[in-house]
C-alpha positions in Angstrom: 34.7 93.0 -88.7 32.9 89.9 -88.5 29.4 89.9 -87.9 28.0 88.4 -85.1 24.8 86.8 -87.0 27.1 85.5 -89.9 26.4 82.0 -90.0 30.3 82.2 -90.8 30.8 83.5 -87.3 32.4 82.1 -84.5 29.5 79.8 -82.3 29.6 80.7 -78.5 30.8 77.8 -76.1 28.8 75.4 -76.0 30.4 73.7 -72.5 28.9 75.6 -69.4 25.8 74.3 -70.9 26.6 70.9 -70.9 27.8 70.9 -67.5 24.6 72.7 -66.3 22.8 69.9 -67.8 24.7 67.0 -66.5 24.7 68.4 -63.0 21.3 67.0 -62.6 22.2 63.6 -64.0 24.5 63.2 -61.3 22.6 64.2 -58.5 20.3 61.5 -59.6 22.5 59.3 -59.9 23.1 59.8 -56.2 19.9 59.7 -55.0 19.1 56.4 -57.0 22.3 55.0 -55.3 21.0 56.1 -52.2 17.6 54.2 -52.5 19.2 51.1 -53.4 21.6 51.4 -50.0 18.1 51.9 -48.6 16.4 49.3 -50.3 19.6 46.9 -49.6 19.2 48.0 -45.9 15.8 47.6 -45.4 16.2 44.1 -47.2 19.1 42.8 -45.4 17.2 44.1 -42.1 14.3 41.8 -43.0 16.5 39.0 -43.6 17.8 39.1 -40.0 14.5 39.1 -38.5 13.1 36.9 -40.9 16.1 34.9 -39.2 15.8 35.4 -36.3 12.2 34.2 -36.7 12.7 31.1 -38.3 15.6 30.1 -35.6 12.7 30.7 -32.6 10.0 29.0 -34.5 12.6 25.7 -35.2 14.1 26.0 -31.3 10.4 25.7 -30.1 9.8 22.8 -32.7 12.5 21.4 -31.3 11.8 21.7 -28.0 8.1 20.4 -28.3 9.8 17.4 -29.8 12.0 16.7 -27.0 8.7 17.2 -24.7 7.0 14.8 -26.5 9.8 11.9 -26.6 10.4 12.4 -22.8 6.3 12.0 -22.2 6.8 9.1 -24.7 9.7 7.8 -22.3 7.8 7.9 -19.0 4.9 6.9 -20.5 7.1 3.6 -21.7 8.7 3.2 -18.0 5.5 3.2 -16.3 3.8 0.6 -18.6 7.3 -1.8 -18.0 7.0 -0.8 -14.2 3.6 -2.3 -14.0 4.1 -4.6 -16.5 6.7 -6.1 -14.1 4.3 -5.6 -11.5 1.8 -7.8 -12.9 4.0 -10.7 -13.5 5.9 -10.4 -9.5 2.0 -10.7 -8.6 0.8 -13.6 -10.0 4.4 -15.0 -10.0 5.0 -14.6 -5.7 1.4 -16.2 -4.7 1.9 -19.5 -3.7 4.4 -22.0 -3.5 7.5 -22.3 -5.4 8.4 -25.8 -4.7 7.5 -29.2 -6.6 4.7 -29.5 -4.1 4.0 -33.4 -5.4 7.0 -34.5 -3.6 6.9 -35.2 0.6 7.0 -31.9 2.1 6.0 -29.8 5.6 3.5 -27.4 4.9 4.1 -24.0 6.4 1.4 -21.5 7.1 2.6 -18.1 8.9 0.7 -16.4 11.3 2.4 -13.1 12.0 1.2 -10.0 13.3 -2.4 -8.6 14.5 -4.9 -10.9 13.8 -7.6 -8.6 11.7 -9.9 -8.5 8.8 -7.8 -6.8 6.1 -4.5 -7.7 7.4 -2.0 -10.1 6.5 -3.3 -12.4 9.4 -6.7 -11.9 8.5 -9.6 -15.4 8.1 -9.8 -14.6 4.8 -5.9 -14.6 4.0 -4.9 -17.8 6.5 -7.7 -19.5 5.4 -6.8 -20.1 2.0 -3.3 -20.5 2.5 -4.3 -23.4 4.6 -6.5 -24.9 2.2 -3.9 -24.6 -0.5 -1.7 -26.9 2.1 -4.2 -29.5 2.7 -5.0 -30.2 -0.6 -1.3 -30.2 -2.0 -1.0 -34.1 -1.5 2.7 -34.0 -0.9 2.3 -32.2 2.3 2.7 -34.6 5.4 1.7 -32.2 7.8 0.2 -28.6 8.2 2.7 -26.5 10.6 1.3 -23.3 11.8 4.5 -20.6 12.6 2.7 -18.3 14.7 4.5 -14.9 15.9 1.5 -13.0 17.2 0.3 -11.0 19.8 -3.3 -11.6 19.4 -6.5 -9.5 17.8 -10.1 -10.2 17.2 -11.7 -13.3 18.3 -14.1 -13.7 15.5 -11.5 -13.7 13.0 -9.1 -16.2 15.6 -12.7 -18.4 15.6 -13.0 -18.7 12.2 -9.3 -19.8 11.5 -10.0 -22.9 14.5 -12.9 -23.7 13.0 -11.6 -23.9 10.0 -8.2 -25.7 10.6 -10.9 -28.2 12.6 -12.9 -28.6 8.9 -9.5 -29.5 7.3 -7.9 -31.9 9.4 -11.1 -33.8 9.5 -11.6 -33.5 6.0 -8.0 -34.3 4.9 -6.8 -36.1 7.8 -3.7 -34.8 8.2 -1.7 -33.7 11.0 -1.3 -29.9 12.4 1.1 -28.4 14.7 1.5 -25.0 16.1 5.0 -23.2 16.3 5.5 -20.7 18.2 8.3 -18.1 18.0 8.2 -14.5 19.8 4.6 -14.8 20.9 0.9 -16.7 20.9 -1.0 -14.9 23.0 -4.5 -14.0 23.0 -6.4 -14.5 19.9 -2.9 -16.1 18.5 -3.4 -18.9 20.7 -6.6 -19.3 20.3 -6.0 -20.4 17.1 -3.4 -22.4 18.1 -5.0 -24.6 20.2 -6.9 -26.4 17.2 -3.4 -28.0 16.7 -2.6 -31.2 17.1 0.5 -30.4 19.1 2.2 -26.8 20.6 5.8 -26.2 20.1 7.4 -23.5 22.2 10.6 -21.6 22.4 11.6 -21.5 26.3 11.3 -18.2 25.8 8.3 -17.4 24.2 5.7 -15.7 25.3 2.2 -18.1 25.3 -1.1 -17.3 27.0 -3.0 -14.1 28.0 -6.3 -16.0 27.4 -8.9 -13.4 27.6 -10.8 -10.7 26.4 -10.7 -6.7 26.5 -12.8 -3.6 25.4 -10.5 -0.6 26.3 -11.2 3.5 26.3 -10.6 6.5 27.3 -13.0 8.6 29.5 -12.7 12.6 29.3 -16.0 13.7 31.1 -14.0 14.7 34.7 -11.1 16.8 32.3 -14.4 18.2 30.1 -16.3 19.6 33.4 -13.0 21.1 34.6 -13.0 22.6 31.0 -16.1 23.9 30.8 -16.5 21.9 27.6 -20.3 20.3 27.6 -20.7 17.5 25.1 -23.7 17.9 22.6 -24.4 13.7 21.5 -27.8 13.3 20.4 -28.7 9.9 19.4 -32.2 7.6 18.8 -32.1 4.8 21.3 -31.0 5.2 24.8 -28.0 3.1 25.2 -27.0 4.1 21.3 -23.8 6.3 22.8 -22.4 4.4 25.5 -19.3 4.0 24.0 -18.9 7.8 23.5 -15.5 8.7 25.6 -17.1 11.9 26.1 -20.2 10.7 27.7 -20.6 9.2 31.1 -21.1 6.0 31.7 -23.8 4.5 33.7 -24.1 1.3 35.8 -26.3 -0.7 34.0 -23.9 0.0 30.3 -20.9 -0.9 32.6 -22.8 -4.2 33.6 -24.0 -4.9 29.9 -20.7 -4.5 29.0 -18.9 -7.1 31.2 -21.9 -9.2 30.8 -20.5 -9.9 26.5 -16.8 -9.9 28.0 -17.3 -12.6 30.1 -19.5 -14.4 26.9 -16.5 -13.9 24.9 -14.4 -15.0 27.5 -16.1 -18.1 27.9 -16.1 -19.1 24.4 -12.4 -19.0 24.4 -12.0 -21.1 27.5 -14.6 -23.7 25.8 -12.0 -23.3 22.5 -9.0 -24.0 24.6 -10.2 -27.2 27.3 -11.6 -28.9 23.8 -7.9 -27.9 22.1 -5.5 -28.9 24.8 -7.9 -31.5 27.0 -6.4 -33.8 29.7 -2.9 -32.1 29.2 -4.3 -29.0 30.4 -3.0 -28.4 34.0 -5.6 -25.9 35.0 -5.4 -23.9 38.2 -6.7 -20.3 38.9 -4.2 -18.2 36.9 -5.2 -20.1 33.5 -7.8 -17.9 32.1 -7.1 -14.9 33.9 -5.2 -13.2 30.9 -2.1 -13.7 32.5 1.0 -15.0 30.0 3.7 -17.4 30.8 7.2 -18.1 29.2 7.6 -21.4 26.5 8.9 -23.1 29.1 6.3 -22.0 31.8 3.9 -23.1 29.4 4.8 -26.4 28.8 4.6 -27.5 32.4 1.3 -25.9 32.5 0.1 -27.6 29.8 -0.8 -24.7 27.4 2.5 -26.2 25.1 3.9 -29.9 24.2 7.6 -29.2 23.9 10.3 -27.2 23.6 11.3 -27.3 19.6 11.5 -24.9 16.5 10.7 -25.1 12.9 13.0 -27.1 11.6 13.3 -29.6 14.4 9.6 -30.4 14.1 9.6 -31.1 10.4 12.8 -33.0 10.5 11.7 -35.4 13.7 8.3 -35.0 13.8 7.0 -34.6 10.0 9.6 -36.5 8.7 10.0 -34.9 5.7 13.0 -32.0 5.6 11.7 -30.4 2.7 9.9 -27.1 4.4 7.3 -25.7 1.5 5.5 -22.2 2.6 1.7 -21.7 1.3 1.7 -18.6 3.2 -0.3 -15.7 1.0 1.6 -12.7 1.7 0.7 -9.6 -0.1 2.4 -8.4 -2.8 3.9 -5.3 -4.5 0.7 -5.5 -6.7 -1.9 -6.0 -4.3 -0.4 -3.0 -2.0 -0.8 -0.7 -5.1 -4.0 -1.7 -6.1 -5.3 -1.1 -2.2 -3.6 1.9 -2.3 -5.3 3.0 -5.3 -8.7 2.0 -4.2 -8.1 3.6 -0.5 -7.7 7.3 -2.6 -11.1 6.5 -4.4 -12.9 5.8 -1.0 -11.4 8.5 0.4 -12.1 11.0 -2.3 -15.8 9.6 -1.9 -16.0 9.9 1.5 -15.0 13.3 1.4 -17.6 13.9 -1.1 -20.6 12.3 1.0 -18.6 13.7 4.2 -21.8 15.7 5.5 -24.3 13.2 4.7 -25.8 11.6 7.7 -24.4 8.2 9.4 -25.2 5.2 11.0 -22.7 3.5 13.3 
């Protein structure tokens, strides 16, 4: 019988502990292979967003660089737009022709006659001047299409026209198309000669101050009109404020001044060939051909007929200043700057 403590004797198994100790080993295994599937999660997870990130960020790069070139681009377009401007500005002012050979001056005069507008002293004026001192123009024609405007303006283009002819002695004439009435023709009468259509319209030689009176409508209303003013005639004008009998009088009293002055201008323009009769100066307006037997015209002829037989010279060069694409945006700019100023003085006190 063997005994159990003989070192001769039989060891126990040794195998169910070495499976009770490699049990843990495993399970550490595990859970080490577990983190790193965390760890490897977590990281790819990052790597998306990280990503996703860097995507956004390079699409808004991307799209603040497209901003910018497109700013860029407009910026360009506008600085060639008034580049091209400019040069239409100082390249349509003037006349285009070789002005040193024999030529017929034309000067238009279209539209209301009026400071600021294309038929203005200012405007005419220096287109005339540019014709009389061109010495290949023959003659000065004045193509007038006009229904008239203010008499100071009208007088200052005569009296002008007057200064150049004496000063230049050459020959003007006045050609009328639609209309030369009023103011129009007072301007044309400082012309050596008056060509008509036969049916244009020449005349109306006289002077108006219109209005509009609301005072009857305002008591019917109930409406009372509160105009204060210093200086007792200072609101006569007012179309809400009666008028009285000694205004009305003052009134017709500068008309007739007016009026006066133009008769003077046209009897020293048109002299003996004037067939006056009681109609003349009444503001009335005749046809071309109405007007020629009344004296207010020479002869029925156009443009072309008058520089080809009269002038001589075929060759039709226009010194008319007309207003260009720059000068409209330049007045258009200013007129927002006076009227952002007027708005900002709007409740300041006035004198008119």
């Amino acid at each position: 019988m063997n005994d159990p403590l003989s070192p001769e004797s039989p060891s126990e198994p040794t195998a169910p502990t070495s499976q009770s100790n490699r049990a843990p080993d495993l399970a550490g295994i595990e859970g080490v292979a577990t983190k790193k599937e965390a760890i490897t999660k977590s990281s790819a997870d990052s790597g998306w967003e990280r990503a996703t990130l860097e995507k956004l960020a390079f699409a808004a790069l991307e799209e603040q660089r497209l901003a910018r070139r497109w700013r860029n681009g407009v910026r360009l377009a506008w600085l060639g737009f008034l580049v091209v401007v400019a040069w239409l500005g100082f390249s349509q002012n003037g006349p285009t022709h070789d002005v040193s050979q024999p030529h017929t001056a034309v000067v238009e005069i279209k539209g209301e006659i009026a400071s600021g507008a294309e038929a203005s002293a200012d405007a005419i004026n220096a287109s005339l001047r540019a014709a009389f001192e061109d010495s290949g123009a023959l003659a000065v024609v004045l193509l007038i299409n006009s229904p008239g405007g203010s008499p100071v303006q009208a007088g200052i283009i005569n009296d002008e026209i007057r200064r150049l002819k004496a000063k230049h002695q050459k020959p003007v004439y006045a050609v009328v198309e639609e209309s030369c009435a009023s103011a129009a023709y007072y301007i044309a009468v400082a012309a050596d000669k008056i060509f008509v259509d036969k049916a244009s319209i020449v005349g109306s030689i006289g002077v108006l101050m219109d209005g509009f009176g609301f005072t009857g409508l305002m008591d019917k209303l109930g409406i009372e009109r509160r105009l204060m003013t210093a200086g007792e005639n200072k609101g006569f004008l007012d179309p809400f404020s009666p008028q009285t009998d000694k205004q009305r009088v003052f009134a017709q009293s500068m008309l007739d001044q007016i009026h006066q002055q133009f008769i003077t201008v046209v009897r020293a323009g048109r002299g003996e060939r004037l067939k006056e009769t009681p109609e003349t100066f009444s503001g009335l307006f005749w046809s071309g051909e109405q007007a020629v037997a009344l004296g207010l015209a020479d002869q029925l002829a156009n443009l072309d007929y008058v520089a080809r037989e009269i002038v001589k010279a075929e060759d039709i060069v226009d010194y008319t200043r007309h207003e260009n694409v720059a000068e409209r945006l330049v007045k258009r700019f200013g007129a927002s700057i006076g009227e952002a100023a007027a708005r900002a003085i709007g409740h300041s006190a006035a004198l008119r």
